[in-house]
Each structure stands twice: as C-alpha cells, then as structure tokens.
PAKEMAR-767594 format. One record per residue (C-alpha): x, y, z. Coordinates in pm, 1 decimal. Layout:
BEGIN
rec px=X; py=Y; pz=Z
...
//
This chain:
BEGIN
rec px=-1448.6; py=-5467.4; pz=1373.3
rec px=-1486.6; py=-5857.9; pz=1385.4
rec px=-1416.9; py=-5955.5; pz=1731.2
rec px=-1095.0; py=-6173.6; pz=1621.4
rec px=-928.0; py=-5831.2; pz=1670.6
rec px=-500.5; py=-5945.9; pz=1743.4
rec px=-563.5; py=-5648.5; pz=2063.5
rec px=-756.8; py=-5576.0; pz=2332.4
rec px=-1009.3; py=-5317.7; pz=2406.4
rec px=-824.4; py=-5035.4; pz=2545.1
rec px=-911.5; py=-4670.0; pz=2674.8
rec px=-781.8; py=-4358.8; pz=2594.1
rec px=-476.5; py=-4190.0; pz=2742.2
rec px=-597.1; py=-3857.6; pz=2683.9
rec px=-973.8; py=-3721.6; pz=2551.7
rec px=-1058.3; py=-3390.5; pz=2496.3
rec px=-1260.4; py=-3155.0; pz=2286.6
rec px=-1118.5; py=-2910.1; pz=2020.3
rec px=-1241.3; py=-2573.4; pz=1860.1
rec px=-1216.1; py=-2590.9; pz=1545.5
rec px=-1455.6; py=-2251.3; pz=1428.1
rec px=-1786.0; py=-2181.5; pz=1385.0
rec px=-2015.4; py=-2398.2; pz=1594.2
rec px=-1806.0; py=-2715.9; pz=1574.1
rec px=-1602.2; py=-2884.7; pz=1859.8
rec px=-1466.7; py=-3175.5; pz=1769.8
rec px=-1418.8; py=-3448.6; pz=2011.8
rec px=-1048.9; py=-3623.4; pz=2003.0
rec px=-915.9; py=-3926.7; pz=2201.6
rec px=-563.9; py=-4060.5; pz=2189.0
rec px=-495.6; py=-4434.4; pz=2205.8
rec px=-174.7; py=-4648.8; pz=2299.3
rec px=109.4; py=-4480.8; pz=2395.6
rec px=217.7; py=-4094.0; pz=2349.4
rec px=538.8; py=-4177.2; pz=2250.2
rec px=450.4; py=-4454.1; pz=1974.9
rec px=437.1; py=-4449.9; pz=1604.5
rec px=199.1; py=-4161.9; pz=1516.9
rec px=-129.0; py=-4253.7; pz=1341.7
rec px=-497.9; py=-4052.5; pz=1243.7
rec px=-746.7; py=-4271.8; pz=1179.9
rec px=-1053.4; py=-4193.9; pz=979.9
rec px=-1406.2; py=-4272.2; pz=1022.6
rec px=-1618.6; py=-4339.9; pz=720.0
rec px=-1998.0; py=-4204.6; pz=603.7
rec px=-1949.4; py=-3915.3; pz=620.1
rec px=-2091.5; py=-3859.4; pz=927.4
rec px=-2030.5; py=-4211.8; pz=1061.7
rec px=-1854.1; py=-4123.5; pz=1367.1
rec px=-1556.8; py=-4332.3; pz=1540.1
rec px=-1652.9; py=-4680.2; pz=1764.8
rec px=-1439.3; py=-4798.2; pz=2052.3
rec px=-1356.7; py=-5139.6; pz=1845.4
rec px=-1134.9; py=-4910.1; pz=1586.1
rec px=-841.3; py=-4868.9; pz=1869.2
rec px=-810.8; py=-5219.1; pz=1791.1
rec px=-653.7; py=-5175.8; pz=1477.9
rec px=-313.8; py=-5047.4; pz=1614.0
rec px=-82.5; py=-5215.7; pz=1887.5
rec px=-127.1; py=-5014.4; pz=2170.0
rec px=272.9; py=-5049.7; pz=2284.5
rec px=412.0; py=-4959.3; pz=1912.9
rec px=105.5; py=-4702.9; pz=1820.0
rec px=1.8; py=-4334.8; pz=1912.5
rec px=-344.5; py=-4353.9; pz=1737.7
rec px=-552.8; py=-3988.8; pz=1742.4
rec px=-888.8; py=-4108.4; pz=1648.1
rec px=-1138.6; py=-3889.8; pz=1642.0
rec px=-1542.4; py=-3759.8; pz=1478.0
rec px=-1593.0; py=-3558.6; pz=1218.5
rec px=-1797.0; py=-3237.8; pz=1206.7
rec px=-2166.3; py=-3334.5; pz=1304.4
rec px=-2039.3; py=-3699.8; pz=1367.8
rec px=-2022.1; py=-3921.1; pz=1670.5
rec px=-1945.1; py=-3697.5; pz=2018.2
rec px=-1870.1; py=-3430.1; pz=1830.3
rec px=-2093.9; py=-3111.9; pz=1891.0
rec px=-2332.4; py=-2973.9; pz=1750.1
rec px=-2503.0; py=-3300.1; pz=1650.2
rec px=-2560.1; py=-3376.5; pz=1280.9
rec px=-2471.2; py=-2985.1; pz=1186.1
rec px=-2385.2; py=-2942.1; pz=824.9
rec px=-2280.1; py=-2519.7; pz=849.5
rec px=-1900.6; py=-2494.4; pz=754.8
rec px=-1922.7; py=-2861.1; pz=707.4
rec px=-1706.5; py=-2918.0; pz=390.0
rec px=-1432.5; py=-3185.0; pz=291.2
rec px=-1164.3; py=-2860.3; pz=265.8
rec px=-1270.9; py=-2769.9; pz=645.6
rec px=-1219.4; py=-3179.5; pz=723.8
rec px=-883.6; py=-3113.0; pz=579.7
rec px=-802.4; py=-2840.7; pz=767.8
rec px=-964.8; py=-3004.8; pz=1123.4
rec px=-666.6; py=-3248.4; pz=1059.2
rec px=-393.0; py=-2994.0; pz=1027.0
rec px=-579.3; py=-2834.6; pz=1332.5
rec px=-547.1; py=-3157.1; pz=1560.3
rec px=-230.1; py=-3241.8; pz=1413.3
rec px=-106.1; py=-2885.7; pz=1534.0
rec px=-261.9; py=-2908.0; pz=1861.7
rec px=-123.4; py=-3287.1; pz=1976.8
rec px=225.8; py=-3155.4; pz=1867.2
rec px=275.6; py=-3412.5; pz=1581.6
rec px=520.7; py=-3379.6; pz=1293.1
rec px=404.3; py=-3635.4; pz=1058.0
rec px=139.5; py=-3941.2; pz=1119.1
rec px=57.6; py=-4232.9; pz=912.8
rec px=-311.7; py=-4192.3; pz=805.5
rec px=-579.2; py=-4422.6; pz=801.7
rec px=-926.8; py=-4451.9; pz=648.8
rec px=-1206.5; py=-4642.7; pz=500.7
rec px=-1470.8; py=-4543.7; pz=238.0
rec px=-1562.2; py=-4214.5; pz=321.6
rec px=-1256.8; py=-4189.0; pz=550.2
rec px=-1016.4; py=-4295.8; pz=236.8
rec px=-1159.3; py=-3994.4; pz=13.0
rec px=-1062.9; py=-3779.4; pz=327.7
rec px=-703.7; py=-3951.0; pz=391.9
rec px=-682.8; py=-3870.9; pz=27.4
rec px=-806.3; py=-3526.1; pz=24.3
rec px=-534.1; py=-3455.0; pz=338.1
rec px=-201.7; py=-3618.5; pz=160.0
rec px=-267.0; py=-3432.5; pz=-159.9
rec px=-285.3; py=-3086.5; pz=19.6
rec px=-52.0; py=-3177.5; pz=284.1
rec px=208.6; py=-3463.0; pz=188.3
rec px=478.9; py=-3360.0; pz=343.4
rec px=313.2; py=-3432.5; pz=700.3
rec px=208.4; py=-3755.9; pz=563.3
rec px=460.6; py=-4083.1; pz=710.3
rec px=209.7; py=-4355.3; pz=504.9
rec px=-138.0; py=-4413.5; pz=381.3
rec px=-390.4; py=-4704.1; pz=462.7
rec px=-687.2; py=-4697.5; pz=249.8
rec px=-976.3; py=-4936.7; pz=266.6
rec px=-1247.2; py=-4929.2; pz=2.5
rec px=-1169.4; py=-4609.9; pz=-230.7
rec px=-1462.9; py=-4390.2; pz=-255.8
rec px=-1323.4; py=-4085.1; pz=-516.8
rec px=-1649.7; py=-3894.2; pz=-475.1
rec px=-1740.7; py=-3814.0; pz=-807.3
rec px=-2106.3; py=-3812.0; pz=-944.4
rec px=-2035.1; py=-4130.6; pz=-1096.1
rec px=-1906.9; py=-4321.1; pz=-788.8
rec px=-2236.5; py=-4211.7; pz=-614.8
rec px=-2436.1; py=-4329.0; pz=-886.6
rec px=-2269.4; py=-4650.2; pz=-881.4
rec px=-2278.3; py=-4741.9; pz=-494.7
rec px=-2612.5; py=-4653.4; pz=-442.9
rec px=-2826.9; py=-4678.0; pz=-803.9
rec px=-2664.5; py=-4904.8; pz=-1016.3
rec px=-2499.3; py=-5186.1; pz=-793.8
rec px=-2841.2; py=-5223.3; pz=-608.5
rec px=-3071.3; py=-5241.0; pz=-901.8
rec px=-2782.2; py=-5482.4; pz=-1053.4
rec px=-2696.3; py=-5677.7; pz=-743.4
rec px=-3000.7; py=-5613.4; pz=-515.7
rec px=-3303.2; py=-5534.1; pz=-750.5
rec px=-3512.6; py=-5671.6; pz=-461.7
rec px=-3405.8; py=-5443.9; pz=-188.1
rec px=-3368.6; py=-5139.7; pz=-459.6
rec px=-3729.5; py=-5186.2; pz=-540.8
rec px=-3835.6; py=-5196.8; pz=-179.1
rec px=-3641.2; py=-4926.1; pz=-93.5
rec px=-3793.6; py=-4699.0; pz=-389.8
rec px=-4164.5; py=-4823.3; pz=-332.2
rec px=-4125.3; py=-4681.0; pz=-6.5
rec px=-4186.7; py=-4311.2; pz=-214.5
rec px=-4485.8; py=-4185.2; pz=-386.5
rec px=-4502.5; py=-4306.1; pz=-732.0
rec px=-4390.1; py=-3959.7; pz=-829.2
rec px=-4049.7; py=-3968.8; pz=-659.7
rec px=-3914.2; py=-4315.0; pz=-759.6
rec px=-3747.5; py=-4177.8; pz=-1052.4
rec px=-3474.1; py=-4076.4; pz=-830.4
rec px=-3505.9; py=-4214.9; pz=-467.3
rec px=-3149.0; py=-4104.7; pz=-325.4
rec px=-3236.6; py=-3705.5; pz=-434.9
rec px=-3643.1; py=-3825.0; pz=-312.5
rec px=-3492.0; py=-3957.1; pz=85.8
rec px=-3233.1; py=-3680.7; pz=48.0
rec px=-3532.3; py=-3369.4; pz=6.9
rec px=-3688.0; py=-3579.8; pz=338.5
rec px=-3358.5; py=-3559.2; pz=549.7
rec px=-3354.9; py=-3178.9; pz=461.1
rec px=-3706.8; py=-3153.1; pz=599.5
rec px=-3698.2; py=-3018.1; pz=982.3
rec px=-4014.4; py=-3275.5; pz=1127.8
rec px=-3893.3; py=-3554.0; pz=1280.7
rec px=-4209.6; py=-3690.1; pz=1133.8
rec px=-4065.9; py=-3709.4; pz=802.2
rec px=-3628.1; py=-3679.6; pz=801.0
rec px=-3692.5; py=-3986.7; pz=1116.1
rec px=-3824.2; py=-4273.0; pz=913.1
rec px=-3587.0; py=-4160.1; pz=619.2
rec px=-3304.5; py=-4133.5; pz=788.4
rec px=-3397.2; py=-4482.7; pz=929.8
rec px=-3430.8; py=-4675.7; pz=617.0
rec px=-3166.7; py=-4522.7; pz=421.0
rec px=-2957.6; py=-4646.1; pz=717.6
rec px=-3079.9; py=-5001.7; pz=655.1
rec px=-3070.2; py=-4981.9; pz=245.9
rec px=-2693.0; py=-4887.8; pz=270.1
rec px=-2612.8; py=-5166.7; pz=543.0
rec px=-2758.4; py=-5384.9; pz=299.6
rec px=-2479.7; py=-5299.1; pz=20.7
rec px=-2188.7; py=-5297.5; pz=274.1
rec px=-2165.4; py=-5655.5; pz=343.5
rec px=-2121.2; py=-5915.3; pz=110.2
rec px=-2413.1; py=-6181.2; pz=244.0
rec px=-2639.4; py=-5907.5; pz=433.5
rec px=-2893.5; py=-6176.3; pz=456.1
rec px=-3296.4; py=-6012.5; pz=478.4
rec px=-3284.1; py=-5629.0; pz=502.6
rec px=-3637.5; py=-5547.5; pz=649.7
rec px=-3743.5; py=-5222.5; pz=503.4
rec px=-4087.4; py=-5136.5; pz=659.1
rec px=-4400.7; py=-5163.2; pz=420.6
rec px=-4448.0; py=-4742.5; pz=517.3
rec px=-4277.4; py=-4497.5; pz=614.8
rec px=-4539.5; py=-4456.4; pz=806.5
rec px=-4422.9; py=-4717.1; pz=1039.8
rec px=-4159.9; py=-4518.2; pz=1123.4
rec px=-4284.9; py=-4221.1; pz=1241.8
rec px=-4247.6; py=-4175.7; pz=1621.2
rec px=-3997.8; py=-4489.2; pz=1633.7
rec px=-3748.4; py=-4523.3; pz=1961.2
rec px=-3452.8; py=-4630.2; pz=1736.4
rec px=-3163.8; py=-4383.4; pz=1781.4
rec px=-3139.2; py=-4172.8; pz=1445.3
rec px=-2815.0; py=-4261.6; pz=1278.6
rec px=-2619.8; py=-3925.1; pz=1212.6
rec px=-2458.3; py=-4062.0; pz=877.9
rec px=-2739.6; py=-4026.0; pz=608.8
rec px=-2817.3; py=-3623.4; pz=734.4
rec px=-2423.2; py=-3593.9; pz=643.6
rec px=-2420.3; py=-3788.2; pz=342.8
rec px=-2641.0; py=-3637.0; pz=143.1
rec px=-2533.0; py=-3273.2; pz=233.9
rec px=-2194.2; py=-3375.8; pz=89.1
rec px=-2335.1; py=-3610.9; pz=-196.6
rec px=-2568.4; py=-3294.8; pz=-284.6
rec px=-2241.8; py=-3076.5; pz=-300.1
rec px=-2002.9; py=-3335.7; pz=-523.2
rec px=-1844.0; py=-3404.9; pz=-191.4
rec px=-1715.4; py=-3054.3; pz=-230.3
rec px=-1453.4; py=-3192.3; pz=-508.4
rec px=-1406.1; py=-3094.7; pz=-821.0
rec px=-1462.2; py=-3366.1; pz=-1109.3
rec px=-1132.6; py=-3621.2; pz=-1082.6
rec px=-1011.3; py=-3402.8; pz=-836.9
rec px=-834.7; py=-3720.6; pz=-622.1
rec px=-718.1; py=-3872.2; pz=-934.6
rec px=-566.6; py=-3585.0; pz=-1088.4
rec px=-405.3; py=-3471.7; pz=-745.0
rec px=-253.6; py=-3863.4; pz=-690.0
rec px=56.4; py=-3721.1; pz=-825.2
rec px=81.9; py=-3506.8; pz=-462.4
rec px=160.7; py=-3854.1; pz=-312.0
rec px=470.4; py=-3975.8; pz=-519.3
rec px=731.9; py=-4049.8; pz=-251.8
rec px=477.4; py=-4140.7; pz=1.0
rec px=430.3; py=-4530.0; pz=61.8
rec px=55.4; py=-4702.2; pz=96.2
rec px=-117.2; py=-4953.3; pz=115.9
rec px=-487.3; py=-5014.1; pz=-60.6
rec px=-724.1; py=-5303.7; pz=93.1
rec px=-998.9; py=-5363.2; pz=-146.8
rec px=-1305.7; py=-5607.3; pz=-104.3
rec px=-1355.8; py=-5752.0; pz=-435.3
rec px=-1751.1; py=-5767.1; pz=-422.3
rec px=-1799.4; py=-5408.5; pz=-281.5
rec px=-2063.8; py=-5297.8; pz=-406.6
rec px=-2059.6; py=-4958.6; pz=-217.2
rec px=-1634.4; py=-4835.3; pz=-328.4
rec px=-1600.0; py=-5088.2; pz=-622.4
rec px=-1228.6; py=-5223.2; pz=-713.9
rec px=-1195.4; py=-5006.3; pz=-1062.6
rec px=-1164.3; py=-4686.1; pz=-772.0
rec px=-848.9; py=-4847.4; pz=-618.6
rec px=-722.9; py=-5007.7; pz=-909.1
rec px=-688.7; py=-4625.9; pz=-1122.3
rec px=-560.8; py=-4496.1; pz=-808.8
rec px=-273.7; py=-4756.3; pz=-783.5
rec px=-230.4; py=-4673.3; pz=-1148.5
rec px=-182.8; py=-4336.3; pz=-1074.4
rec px=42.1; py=-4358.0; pz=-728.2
rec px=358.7; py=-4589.9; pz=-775.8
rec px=464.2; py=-4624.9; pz=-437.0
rec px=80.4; py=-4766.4; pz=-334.4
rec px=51.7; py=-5152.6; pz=-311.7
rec px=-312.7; py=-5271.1; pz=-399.0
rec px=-458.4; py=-5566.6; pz=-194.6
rec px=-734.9; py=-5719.4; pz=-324.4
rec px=-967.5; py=-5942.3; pz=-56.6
rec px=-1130.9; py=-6194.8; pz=-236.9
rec px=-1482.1; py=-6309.6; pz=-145.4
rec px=-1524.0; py=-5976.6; pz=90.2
rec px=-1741.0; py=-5680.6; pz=31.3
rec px=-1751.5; py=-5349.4; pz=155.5
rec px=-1728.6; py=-5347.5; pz=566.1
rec px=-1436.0; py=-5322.2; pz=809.8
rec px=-1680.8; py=-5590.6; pz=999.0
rec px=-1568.5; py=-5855.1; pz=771.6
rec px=-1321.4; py=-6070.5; pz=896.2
rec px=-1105.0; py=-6098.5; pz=570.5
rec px=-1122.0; py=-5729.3; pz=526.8
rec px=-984.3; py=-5656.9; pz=876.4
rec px=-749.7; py=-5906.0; pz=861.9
rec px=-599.9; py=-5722.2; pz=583.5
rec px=-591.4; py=-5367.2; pz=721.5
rec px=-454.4; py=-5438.2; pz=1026.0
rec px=-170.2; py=-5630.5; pz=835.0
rec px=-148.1; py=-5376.7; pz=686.1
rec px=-128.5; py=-5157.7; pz=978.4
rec px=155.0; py=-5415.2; pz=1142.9
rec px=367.8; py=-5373.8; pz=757.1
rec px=404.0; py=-4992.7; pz=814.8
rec px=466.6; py=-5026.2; pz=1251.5
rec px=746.6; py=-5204.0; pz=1110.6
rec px=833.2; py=-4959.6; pz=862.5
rec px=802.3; py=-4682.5; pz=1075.8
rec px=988.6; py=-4816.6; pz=1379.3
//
C-alpha cells in the first residue's frame, strides 16, 4: 500500500489461529470494529501472505475487516506446505472462518491471485456474498499463465526475460517457469533458495509499471547460502500453476453467471502486464451488475498510488452501500 493511505495503521481487535484440517492452521486477525460492515480480504500470490498496510484499506469505525493467510502463507502454519493445499480447500477455509467469526454475509475483497479466489468463493457460495472488489483479474487458465509470465516479458521486458532464462543451463531455457519450478520442488536449500529468490525478483519486475533495474544475479550460484528471507509465494505458485490452479478450463468465466444479483466493482491497471485488462473486461461482459474501472497509466501492484486510490474508493462506494 502507498503510504497516502486515507487511515491509519491500526491493530487488531481480535487474532487467533484456526484449524482448518490436515496440518494447516490458519492464522486470522480482525480489524476495525466487530460490529461494522463485514469484509474478507484476500491476499494475492498465491502464497503471498497478508501485510499490516492492507487494514488500511477499510475505515476502521464503518468496517469489520477479517484478513487473514492462506494455507502455507504468511503466519500461517506449517510454512510454505502445499498437502491439501488446493483453491476448493481455500474456498472452503473461507466458509470455515466465516462460520467460526459468526458472520452472515461479508463483502469480499481481493487482488490478483486473491481475485481468482474471491471469484472461486462467490460462484460456490453467492448467497453469503454482500459485494465483490476485484483488483487485477487473474482467471487461472493455462493461457493467463502463459501470458503474465512468458509472453508479456519477452514482449515488454525481453531484457529481464533473457536474464532471467540465462540464469538456466542452455538445456532448460526452452521453458524457464517449468525449469525454476522443477528447482523449487527440489528439497536443498542449495538449489529451491536462489530460485525461489530470483523468481521473486523476475515477477516484481512485471508488477509495477516503471520497476526501474531488476538485478538478477549473473549465477545462481550467487545465491546459494544467501541471508535474504525466502519469499513463501513462488513454492505456492508453482504448486498451483503446475495443477491449472486446480480449475477446470474457463471454469470462472463459465461460473460468472453464479454472481448475477451480486454488485462489484473491478479495478484494472491498464499496463498490467501480470492480470492483463482483456481478464476483467470478459468478466464484466459476463457479470451485469460488475462496474469495470480501468486505471490508466498503472500496472499491476496495490503499491501504486492510482491503483489504491481506486480500490479503496471503491471500498468507501460499497461502506456506503452497505450501511
């Protein structure tokens, strides 16, 4: 979040961890005040993982905002863990926390990742659905994958793409995401560390719209044994980009007639590279009641100042809705 954020950093009213099955407990924080507007918000990667500056979206005297990490994500436990990890047990984590806080019906909110989610939640559950805010569709078909991290950097980025695929033996760069993806699988930190590392910085490179010099290392080598924390996001990633993000193909598009009668509200950068506008513009097509804001000169990130601007208007249409 750009720090022009309209509120101020606030703490939680209530934290707590959840069972949710398996090995997973989910941590959960509630934001604002417990008997506001109710709203879920969704963090993006997958695997991403909530930050403190995301309260900031909703007005902590009008707002009950549950925000909270995914399974393997953020505080959650156990760390990066991808068993029973699955957008369908995502789904049901909502229901789960949604069951346990004692809400009826919550306006849902989500970014990238987190809008494929939000979506994936209304169409099996609209009726406990009060509104949707969706930054940056991501429908999470083969062909948005292909896009957001093969074409649009060898189209928009051939510098960085070739950087990022010299990195591999000679024999790998015919694919580099399944190349990095077959090292985060790999159990030494010797080898999933430095990938996890620069796919980290290759995707913050496409997520901004000036993301000035991306330094890639000249090795991968230079990676090994590095003290930078390992980001959680690309393990996650690629176990749901290797499993078709456990959709079937036009499964969100096909299901947008689940969310006739429920209002929303699309922000989409017009340079993201990453969730490109044609995602949100056939969803609009597809769902009526959804209004489609386009940002101009903005990519990808909820750190640009344009883009936040226009979620958390967005967020401030529906408190007035709602109230």
């Amino acid at each position: 979040m750009p720090r022009t954020a309209p509120y101020p950093a606030i703490e939680p009213f209530d934290k707590r961890t959840l069972a949710v099955g398996g090995p997973h407990e989910l941590y959960v924080e509630q934001n604002g005040t417990q008997n506001g507007i109710p709203a879920v918000y969704l963090h993006g990667g997958p695997g991403g993982g909530c930050q403190p500056s995301q309260r900031q979206l909703f007005d902590p005297k009008r707002f009950r905002a549950v925000l909270f990490d995914q399974r393997g994500a953020g505080l959650s436990r156990p760390k990066r863990c991808l068993e029973r990890n699955t957008t369908q047990d995502l789904v049901a984590d909502l229901e789960r926390i949604r069951s346990e806080l004692a809400i009826e019906r919550w306006l849902v909110v989500g970014g990238s990742w987190g809008a494929t989610l939000a979506l994936a939640y209304a169409e099996a559950h609209p009726e406990r659905v009060t509104g949707l805010v969706l930054r940056a569709v991501f429908l999470g078909g083969a062909r948005d994958v292909d896009w957001g991290l093969g074409q649009a950097p060898r189209t928009f980025h051939p510098d960085l793409w070739q950087r990022f695929a010299a990195l591999l033996p000679p024999e790998e760069r015919g694919d580099p995401i399944a190349a990095y993806g077959a090292r985060l699988e790999n159990p030494d930190p010797a080898v999933h560390g430095p990938a996890a590392l620069v796919w980290h910085d290759f995707e913050r490179g496409l997520s901004v719209l000036k993301p000035g010099a991306v330094a890639l290392p000249d090795s991968l080598d230079d990676l090994a044994g590095s003290n930078r924390r390992l980001p959680d996001s690309p393990f996650v990633e690629w176990h749901f980009i290797k499993n078709h993000c456990f959709l079937a193909p036009g499964q969100l598009l096909d299901g947008a007639e689940r969310l006739a009668g429920i209002p929303g509200v699309i922000v989409q950068g017009r340079y993201d590279l990453l969730c490109p506008p044609a995602a949100s513009h056939a969803l609009a097509e597809r769902w009526p009641e959804a209004e489609l804001r386009l940002v101009e000169a903005a990519g990808h990130a909820l750190a640009e100042t344009e883009v936040a601007k226009a979620v958390l208007a967005a967020i401030e249409d529906f408190k007035k809705r709602l109230s």
